[in-house]
C-alpha positions as CSV (number, residue, x, y, z in Angstrom):
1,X,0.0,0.0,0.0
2,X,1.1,3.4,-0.8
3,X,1.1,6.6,1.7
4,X,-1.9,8.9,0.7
5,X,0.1,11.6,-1.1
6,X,-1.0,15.2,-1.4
7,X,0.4,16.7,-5.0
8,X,0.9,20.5,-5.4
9,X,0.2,22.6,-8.4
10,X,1.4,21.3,-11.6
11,X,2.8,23.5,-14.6
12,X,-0.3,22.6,-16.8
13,X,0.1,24.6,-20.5
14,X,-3.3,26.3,-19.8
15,X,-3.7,27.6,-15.9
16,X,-7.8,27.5,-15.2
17,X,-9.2,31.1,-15.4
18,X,-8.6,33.1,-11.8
19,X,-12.7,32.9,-11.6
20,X,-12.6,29.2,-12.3
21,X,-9.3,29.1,-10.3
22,X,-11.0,31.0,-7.0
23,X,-14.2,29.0,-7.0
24,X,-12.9,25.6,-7.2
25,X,-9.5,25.7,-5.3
26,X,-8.7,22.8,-3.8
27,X,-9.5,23.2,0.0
28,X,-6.7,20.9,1.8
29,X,-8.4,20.3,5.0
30,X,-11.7,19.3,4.3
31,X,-10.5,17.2,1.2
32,X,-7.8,15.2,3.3
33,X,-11.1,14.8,6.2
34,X,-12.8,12.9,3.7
35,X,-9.9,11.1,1.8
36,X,-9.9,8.1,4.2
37,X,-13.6,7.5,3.1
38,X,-12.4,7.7,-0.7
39,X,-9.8,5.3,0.3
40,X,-11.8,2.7,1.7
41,X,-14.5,2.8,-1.4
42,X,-11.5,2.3,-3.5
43,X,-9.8,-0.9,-1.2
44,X,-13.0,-2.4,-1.1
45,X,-13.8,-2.3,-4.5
46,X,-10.2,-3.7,-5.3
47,X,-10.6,-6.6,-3.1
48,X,-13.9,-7.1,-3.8
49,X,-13.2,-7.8,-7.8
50,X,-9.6,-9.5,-6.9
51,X,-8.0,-6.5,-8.6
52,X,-4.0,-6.7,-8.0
53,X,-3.5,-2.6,-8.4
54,X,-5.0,0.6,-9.0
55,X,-4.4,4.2,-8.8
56,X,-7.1,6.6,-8.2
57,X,-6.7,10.9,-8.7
58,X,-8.8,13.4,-7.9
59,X,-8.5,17.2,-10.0
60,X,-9.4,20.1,-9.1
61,X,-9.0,23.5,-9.6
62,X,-6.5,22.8,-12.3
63,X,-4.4,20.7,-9.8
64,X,-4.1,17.2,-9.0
65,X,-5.6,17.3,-5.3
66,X,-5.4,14.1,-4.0
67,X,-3.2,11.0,-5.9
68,X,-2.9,7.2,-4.1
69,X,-1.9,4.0,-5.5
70,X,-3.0,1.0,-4.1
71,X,-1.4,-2.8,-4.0
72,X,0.8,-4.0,-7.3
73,X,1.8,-3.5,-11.0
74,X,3.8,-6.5,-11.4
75,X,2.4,-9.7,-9.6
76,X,6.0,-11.5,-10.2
77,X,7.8,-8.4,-9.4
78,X,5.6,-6.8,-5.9
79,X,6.0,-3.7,-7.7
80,X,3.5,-1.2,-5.8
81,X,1.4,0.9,-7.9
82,X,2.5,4.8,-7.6
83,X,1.0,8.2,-9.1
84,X,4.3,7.3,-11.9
85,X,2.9,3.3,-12.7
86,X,1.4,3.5,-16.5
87,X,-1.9,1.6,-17.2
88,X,-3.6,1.7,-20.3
89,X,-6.5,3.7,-20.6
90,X,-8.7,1.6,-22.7
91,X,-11.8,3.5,-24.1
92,X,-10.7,6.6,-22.2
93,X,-8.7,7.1,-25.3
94,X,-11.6,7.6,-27.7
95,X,-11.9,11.3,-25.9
96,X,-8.3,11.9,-27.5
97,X,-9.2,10.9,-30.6
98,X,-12.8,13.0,-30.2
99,X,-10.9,15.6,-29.8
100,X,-8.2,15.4,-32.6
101,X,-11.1,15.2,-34.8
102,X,-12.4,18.3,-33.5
103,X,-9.1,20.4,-34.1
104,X,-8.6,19.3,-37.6
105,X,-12.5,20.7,-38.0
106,X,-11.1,24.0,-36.3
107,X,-8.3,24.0,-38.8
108,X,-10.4,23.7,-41.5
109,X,-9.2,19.9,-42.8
110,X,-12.5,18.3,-42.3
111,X,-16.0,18.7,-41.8
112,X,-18.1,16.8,-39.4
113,X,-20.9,16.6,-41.3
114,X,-18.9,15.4,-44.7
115,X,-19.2,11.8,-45.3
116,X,-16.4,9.4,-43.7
117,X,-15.7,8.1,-47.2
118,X,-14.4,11.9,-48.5
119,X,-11.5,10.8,-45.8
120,X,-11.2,6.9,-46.3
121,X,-11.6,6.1,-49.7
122,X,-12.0,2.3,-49.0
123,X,-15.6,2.9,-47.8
124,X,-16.8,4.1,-51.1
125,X,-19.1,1.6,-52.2
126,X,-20.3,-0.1,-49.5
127,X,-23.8,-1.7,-49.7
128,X,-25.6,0.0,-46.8
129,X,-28.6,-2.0,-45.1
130,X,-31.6,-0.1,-47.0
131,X,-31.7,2.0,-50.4
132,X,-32.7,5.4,-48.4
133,X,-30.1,4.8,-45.7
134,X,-27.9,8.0,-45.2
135,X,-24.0,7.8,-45.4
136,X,-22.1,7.5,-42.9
137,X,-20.9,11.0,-41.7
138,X,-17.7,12.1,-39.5
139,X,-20.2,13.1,-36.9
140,X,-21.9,10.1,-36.7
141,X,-18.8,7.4,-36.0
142,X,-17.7,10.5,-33.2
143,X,-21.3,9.5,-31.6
144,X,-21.8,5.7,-32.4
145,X,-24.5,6.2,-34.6
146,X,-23.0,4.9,-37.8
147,X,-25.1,1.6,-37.6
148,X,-22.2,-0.3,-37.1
149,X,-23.0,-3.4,-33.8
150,X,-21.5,-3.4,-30.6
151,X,-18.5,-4.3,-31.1
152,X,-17.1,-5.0,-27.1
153,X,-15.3,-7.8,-26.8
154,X,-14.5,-8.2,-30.3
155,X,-13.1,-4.6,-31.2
156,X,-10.9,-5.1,-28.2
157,X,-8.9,-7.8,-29.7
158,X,-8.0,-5.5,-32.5
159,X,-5.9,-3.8,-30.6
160,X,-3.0,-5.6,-32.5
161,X,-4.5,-5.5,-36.3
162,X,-1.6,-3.9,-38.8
163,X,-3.0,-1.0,-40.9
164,X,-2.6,-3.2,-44.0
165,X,-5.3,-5.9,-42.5
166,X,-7.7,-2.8,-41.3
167,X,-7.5,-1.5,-44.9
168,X,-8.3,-4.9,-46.3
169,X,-11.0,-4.9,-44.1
170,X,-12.2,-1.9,-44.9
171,X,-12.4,-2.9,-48.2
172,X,-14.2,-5.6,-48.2
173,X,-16.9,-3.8,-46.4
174,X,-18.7,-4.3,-42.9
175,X,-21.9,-5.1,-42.2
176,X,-24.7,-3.4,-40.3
177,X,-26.3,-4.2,-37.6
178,X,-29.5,-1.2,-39.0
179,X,-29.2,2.3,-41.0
180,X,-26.9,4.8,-39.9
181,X,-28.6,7.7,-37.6
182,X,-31.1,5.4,-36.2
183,X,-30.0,4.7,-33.0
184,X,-26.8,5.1,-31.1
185,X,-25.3,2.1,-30.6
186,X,-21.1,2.0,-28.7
187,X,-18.5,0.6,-32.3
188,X,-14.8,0.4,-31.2
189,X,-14.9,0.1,-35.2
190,X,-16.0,3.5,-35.5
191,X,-13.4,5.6,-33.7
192,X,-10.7,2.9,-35.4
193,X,-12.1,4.6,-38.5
194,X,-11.8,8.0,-37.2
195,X,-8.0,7.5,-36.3
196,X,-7.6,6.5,-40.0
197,X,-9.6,9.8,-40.8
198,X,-6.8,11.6,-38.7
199,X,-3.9,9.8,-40.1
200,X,-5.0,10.3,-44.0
201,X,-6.0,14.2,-43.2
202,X,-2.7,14.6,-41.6
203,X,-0.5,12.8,-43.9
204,X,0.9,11.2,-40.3
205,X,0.3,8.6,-38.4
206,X,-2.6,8.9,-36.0
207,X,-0.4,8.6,-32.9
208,X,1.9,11.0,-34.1
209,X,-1.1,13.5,-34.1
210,X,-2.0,13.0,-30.6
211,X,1.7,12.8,-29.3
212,X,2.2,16.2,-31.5
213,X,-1.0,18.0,-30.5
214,X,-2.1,17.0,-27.3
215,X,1.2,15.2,-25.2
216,X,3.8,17.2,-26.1
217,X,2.2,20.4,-25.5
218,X,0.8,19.2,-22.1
219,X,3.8,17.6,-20.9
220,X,2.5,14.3,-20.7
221,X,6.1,12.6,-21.5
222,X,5.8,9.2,-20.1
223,X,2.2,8.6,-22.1
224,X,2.2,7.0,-25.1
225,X,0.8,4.4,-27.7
226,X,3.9,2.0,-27.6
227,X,3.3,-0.2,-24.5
228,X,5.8,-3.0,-24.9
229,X,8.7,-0.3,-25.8
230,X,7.8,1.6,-22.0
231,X,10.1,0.7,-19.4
232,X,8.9,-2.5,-17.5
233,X,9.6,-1.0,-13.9
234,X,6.8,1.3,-14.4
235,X,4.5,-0.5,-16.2
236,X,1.5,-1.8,-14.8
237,X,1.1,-5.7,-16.1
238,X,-2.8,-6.2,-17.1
239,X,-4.1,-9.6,-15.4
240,X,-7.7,-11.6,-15.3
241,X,-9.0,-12.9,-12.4
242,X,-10.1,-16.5,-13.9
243,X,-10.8,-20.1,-11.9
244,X,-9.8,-17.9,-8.5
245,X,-6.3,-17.1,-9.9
246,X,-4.6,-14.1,-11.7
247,X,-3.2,-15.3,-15.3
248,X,-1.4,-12.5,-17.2
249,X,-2.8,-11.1,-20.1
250,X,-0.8,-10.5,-23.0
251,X,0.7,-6.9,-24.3
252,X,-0.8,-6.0,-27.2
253,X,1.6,-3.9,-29.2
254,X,0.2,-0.2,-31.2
255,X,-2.1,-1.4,-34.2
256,X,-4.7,0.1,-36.5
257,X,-6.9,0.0,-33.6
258,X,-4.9,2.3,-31.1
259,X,-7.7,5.7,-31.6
260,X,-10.3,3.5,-30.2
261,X,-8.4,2.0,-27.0
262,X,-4.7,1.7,-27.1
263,X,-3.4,4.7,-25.0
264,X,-1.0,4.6,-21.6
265,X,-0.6,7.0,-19.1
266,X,0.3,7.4,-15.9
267,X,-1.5,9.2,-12.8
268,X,0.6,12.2,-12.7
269,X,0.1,12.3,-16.7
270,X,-3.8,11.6,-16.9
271,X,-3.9,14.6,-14.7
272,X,-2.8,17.2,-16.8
273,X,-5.3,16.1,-19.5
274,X,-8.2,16.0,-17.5
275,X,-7.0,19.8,-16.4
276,X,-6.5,21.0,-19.5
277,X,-9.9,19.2,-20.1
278,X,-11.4,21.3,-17.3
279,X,-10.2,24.5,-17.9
280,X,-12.4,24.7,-21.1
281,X,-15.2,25.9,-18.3
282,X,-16.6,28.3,-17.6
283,X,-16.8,30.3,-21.5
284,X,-14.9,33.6,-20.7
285,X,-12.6,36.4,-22.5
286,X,-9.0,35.6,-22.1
287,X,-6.4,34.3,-24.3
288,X,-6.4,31.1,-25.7
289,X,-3.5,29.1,-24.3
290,X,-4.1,25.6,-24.7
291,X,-4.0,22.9,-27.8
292,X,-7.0,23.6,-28.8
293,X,-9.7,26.4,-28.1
294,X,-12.1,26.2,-25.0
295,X,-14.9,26.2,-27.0
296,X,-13.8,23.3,-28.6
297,X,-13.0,21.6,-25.4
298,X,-16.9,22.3,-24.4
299,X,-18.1,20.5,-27.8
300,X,-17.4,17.3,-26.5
301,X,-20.0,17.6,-24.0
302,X,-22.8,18.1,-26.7
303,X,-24.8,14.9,-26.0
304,X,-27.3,15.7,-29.2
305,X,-28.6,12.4,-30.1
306,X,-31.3,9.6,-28.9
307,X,-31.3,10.8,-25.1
308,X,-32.4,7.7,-22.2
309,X,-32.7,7.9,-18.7
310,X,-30.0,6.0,-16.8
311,X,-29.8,5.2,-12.7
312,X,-26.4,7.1,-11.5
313,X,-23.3,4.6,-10.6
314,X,-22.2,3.6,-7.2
315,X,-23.7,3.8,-3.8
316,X,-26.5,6.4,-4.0
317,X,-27.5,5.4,-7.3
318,X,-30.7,3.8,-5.8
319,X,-32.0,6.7,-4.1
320,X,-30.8,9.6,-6.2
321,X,-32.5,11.1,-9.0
322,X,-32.6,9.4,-12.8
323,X,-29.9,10.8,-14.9
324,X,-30.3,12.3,-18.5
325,X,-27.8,10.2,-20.7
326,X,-26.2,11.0,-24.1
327,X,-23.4,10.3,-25.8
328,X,-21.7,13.3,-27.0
329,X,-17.9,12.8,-28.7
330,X,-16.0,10.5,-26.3
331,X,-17.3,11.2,-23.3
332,X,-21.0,9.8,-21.7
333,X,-22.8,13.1,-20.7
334,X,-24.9,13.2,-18.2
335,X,-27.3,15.5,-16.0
336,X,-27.8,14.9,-12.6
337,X,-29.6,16.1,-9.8
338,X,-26.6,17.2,-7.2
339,X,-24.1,17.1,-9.3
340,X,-24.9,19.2,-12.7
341,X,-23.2,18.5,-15.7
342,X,-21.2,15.2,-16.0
343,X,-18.7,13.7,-18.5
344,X,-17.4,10.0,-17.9
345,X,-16.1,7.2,-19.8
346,X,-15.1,3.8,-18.7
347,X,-12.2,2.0,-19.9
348,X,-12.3,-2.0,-20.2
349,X,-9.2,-3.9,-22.2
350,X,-7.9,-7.2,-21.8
351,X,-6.1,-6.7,-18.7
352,X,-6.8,-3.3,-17.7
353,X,-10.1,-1.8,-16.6
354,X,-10.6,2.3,-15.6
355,X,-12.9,5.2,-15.3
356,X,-13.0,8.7,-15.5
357,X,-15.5,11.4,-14.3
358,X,-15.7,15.3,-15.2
359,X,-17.6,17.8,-13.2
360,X,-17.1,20.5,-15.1
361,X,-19.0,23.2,-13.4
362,X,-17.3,22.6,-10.8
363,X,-14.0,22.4,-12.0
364,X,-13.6,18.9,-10.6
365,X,-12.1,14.9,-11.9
366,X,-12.1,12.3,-10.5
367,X,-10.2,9.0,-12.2
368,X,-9.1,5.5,-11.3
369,X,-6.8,3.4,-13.4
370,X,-6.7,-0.7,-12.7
371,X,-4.7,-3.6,-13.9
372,X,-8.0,-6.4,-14.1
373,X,-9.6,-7.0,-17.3
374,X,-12.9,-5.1,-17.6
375,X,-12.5,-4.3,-14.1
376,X,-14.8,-1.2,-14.7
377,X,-14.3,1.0,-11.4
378,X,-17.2,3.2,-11.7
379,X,-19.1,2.8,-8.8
380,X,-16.0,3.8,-6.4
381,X,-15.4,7.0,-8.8
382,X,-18.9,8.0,-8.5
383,X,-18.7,7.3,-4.8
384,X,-16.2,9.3,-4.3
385,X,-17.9,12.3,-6.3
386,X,-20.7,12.5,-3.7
387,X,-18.9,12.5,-1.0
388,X,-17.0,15.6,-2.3
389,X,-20.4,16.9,-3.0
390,X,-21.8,16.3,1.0
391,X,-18.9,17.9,2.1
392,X,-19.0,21.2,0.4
393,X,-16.0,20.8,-1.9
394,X,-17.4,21.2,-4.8
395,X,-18.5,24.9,-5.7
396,X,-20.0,26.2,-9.0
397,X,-18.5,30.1,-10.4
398,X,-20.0,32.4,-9.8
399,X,-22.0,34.2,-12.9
400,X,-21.7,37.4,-13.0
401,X,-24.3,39.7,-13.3
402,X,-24.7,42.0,-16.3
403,X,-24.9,45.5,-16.5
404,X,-28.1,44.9,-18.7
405,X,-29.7,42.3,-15.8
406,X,-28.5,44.3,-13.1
407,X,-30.5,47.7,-14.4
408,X,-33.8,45.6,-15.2
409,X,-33.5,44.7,-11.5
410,X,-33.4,47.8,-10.1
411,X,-36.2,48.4,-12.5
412,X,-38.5,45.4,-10.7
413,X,-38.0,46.7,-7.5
414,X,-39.1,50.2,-8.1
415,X,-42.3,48.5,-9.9
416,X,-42.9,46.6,-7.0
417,X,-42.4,50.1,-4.2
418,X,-44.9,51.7,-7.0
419,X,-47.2,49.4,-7.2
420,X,-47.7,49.7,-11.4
421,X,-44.9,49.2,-14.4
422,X,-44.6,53.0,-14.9
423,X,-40.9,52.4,-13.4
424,X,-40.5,50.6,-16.8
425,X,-42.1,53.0,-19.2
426,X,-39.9,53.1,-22.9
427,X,-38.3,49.7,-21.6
428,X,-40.8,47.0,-23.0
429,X,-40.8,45.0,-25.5
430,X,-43.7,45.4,-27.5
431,X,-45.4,42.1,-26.4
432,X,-45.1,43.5,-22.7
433,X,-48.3,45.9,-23.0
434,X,-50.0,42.7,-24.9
435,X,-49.7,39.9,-22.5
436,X,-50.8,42.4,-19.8
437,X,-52.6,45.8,-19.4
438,X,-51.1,48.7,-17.3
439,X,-54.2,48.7,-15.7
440,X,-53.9,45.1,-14.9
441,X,-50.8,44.7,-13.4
442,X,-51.8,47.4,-11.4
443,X,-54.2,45.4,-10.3
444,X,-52.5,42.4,-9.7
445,X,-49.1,44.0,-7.9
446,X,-51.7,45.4,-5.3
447,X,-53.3,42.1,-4.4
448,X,-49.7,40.1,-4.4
449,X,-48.5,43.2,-1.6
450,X,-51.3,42.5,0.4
451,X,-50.5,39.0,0.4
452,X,-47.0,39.3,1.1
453,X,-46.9,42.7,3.3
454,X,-43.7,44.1,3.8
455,X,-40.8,42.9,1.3
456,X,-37.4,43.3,1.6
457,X,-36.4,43.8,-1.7
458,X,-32.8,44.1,-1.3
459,X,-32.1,40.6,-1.8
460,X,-29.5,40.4,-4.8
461,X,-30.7,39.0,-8.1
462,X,-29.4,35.4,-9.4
463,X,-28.4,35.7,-12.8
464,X,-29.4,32.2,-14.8
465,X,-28.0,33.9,-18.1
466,X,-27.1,37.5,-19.5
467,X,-30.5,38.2,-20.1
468,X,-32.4,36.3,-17.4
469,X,-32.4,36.2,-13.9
470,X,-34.2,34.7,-10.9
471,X,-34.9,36.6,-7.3
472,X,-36.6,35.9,-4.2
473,X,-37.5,38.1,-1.3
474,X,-38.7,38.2,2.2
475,X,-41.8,39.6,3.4
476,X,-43.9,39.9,6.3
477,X,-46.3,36.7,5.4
478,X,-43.9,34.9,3.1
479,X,-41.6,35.2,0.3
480,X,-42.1,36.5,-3.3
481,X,-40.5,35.0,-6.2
482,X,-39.6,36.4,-9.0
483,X,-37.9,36.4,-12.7
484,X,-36.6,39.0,-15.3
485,X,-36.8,37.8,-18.8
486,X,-35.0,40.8,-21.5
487,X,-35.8,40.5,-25.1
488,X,-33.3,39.7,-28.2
489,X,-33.4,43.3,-29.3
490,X,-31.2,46.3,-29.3
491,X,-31.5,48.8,-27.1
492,X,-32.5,46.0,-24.3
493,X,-35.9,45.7,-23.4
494,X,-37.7,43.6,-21.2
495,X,-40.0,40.4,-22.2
496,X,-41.4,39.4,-19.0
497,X,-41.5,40.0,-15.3
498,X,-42.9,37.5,-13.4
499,X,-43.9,37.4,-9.3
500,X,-44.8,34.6,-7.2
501,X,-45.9,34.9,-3.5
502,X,-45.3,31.6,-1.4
503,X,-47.1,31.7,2.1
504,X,-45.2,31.1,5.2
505,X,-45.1,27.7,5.8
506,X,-47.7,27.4,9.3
């Protein structure tokens, strides 16, 4: 067992915005109260599922917070795992590849919504299942909608496949399991194709592209696609728990399949990714310092297609609130009830299995990396999320409020004092007057004060956009709700203005 290890800033490329920075610094204390229970969801998973190491990370605030290795790399050896031990990654690979794909759009080499065969010739001709079925687009192999068949545990064993066999075999054609944009559905085959789209764009091969655009420039130097060639002191060995003994699995070497799966890293590498990852939130002005732009960074959470309602992992799945699910370009995205916006991605391989979870409004990872087949770590990752969320470390930005908001504010609580919307005279928008008569909400305001009674309306206003905001103030019998809506037009005007009394609860 390793000691619990605290890590200090890193010297990522792109630093997270101060805002981002400020709102979602690591806070020591209450991290290292809680780190024992993260620890112990962790051991008992790995003993649980007879898993001979793991390393588990947790980053935040653009640093990596909290780092421990657990048990061994090497079962001949007793090697124990550390923050520097290299596991492959698995599927948490197809988010490089996602995003490779996205900067060659940026440079203007590819479109997403071209069709894949304008990139790899050998898929011209293909007979596809119907005569009205679409080609298959770049977009759709990013989000497994090509109408290509599961392809888990078959794809995995491609691992090894020479680019001369995955060119036969793209020749000869593959076929489908229904029409493409019909339903999404996960193909390993898919993002193998998109690595050949970045290797024929680039006139390189689709490693080089990643190691060029992405691990160089984040100073990720000990990660890499060539496994056998990394130095066997630090490599974790992949086993499978089989008859109630470990066997070792064999190491698959860099193939035509490496964009879908075939990536190692280590702790203190995977870290910087899933910073730089992180610092694409919140959308602000600033220079762009990373690989690619934020924006770009904030595509891959665009879960646009055939949305389903999944239970969330781990623990408190069974009480908490169903999740939103969609698959948007390498990364599961989720919504969910405490905690927002998610991104995650599991990782199974023959003799590796790993997850990875992004909190992006909160600026926060969270990541475990094993050496079992399929051992699929999710639960303890998701675990580990919620405790974080019951003990107050994990904080949203604060939005700012705009001038424009801030002035239609002042504006609601001078038509509240006066009882009418003169206050907003020469500010409507001219569907204001029509959805309600001066005279009206004259007559309404008057009956909501003498509901409520005395308000304190100095309650600040909670911005839920530029244009939009929510408030809610105290009065003498209860509360009053209320919400600013402006209108798309220049100068500003305003849409709607909305109050709600709620009686004190008896």
């Amino acid at each position: 067992m390793r000691a619990m290890t605290m890590i200090p800033a890193m010297a990522v490329v792109l630093a997270a915005s101060p805002l981002h920075a400020q709102s979602t610094s690591p806070q020591s204390a209450t991290l290292d109260s809680i780190a024992p229970q993260i620890e112990a969801g962790f051991t008992t998973f790995m003993v649980e599922n007879h898993v001979p190491g793991l390393v588990y990370g947790v980053v935040q605030g653009g640093h990596l917070a909290l780092v421990k290795g657990e048990g061994v790399q090497d079962l001949a050896a007793r090697r124990p795992v550390t923050p520097d031990s290299l596991f492959r990654i698995a599927s948490m690979t197809k988010a490089f590849t996602a995003l490779s794909i996205l900067s060659l759009r940026d440079k203007g080499l590819l479109a997403l919504d071209d069709p894949a065969e304008k990139y790899v010739p050998e898929m011209r001709g293909w007979t596809y299942p119907t005569s009205d079925s679409p080609k298959i687009r770049v977009r759709d192999l990013l989000q497994h909608v090509a109408g290509f068949v599961t392809d888990d545990p078959w794809g995995d064993r491609q691992q090894v496949l020479s680019q001369e066999d995955f060119t036969a075999l793209l020749k000869t054609g593959v076929p489908f399991t229904r029409e493409p944009q019909a339903r999404h559905e996960y193909s390993n085959l898919g993002y193998a194709i998109l690595g050949r789209i970045v290797a024929n764009v680039t006139h390189q091969p689709y490693r080089r592209y990643v190691e060029k655009t992405f691990l160089v420039p984040l100073g990720m130097t000990s990660s890499g696609y060539d496994t056998p060639a990394s130095p066997i002191e630090r490599r974790a060995v992949g086993y499978r728990w089989e008859n109630g003994v470990w066997s070792e699995e064999p190491t698959m070497k860099d193939g035509a399949f490496n964009s879908m799966g075939g990536l190692q890293v280590s702790a203190n590498d995977y870290a910087k990714w899933i910073a730089f990852l992180l610092s694409g939130w919140p959308a602000r002005d600033g220079p762009e310092t990373g690989p690619v732009r934020r924006a770009t960074i904030r595509e891959l959470a665009q879960g646009l297609n055939f949305v389903s309602i999944a239970t969330r992992p781990g623990s408190t799945g069974a009480t908490a609130c169903p999740l939103a699910l969609a698959y948007g370009m390498g990364w599961r995205v989720m919504q969910d009830c405490d905690l927002g916006l998610t991104m995650s991605h599991g990782g199974g391989y023959p003799g590796y299995g790993s997850h990875v979870m992004l909190m992006p409004e909160y600026g926060t990872g969270i990541f475990v990396l094993t050496n079992r087949t399929y051992a699929g770590p999710t639960g303890p990752a998701w675990d580990a999320a919620m405790l974080m969320h019951k003990a107050g470390l994990l904080h949203r930005p604060e939005m700012p409020v705009s001038s424009d908001l801030a002035s239609f504010y002042a504006a609601a609580q001078a038509v509240w004092q006066a009882g009418t919307v003169a206050p907003l005279n020469g500010r409507v928008a001219m569907n204001f007057p029509m959805d309600r008569t001066a005279e009206n909400w004259t007559k309404v305001l008057g009956e909501l004060k003498a509901q409520a009674g005395t308000c304190d309306t100095a309650a600040p206003v909670t911005p839920t956009g530029r244009m939009t905001g929510t408030f809610r103030w105290t009065c003498g019998k209860g509360s009053v709700n209320g919400q600013i809506v402006l209108a798309p037009t220049r100068p500003i005007t305003i849409q709607a203005l909305r109050f709600t009394f709620e009686g004190a609860v008896p």
